[in-house]
C-alpha angles and dihedrals in degrees: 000000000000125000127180128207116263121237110249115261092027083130090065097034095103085063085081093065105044107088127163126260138201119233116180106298096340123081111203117192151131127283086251103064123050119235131236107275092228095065125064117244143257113175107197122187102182100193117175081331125099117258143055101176089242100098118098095244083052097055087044100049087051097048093056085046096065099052089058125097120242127279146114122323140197115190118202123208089003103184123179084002098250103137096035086051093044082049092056087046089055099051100266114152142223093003114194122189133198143179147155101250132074096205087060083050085054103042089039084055099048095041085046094060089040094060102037104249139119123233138146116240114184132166115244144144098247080206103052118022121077101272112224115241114258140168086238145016131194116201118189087183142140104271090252098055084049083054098048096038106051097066080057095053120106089200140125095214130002127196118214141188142142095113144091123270088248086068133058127164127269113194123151115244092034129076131193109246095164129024121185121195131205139167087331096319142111149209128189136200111204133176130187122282 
């Protein structure tokens, strides 16, 4: 086996890639840029934690979040806690998040008190625990967790994403009213049929 040295700082190298973005009237970015003063802001540290705001399902997600009217909000496999924080900005409540890792409860946590708002994070299996009722649900999630996971939502409208624009989710009961594209990517928001 043959190893090389590593260059020093290659913990905090990512950090040269993550750069806000604007996203309608939000501006999500990292603690160490400053924000447009005409957005509102969502300061987002990952971590060890998914999601930057800067992906394209993010930004979409987001985007279809923020034509919806208030209410309240379940956000599965929240991540860094963007779009449940971005939920809370917009007047959601109560927002509940979930995921599967402890690290993104964490993260979500952390990024949550950061930026003023209060929000639940809680660490659970979207497939498989009891799934609280709520008006909506986001879901940033690999098309066949959206799959799986919509026939188990008590919710009036979802919005999903984390897959490319070729594929969209059929799932009986629920039917597309607004698509968004990006780079190759897609977000949905569906309502029951």
């Amino acid at each position: 086996m043959v190893s090389e040295a590593v260059a020093d700082g290659w913990e905090d190298n990512w950090r040269t890639f993550h750069h806000g973005v604007v996203v309608g009237r939000f501006w999500v970015g990292p603690p160490w840029e400053d924000a447009p003063e005409e957005v509102q802001t969502i300061v987002i540290d990952p971590g060890r934690a998914f999601g930057t705001g800067a992906h394209p399902t993010t930004r979409l997600t987001l985007e279809l979040l923020q034509e919806l009217e208030a209410g309240s909000l379940l956000d599965v496999g929240c991540g860094s806690g963007v779009l449940a924080i971005a939920a809370v900005k917009l007047g959601f409540g109560p927002v509940v998040g979930i995921d599967v890792d402890d690290a993104a409860i964490e993260a979500t946590l952390a990024n949550a008190t950061v930026n003023g708002v209060e929000l639940t994070a809680l660490r659970a299996d979207a497939l498989a625990a009891e799934l609280p009722p709520t008006r909506f649900v986001i879901a940033n999630v690999a098309l066949d967790v959206v799959e799986r996971l919509l026939p188990r939502l008590v919710a009036e409208r979802a919005v999903t994403s984390g897959y490319p624009d070729r594929d969209e989710p059929r799932v009986e009961g629920w039917r597309r009213t607004s698509r968004r594209e990006c780079d190759g990517w897609a977000a949905d928001l569906l309502e029951r049929a």
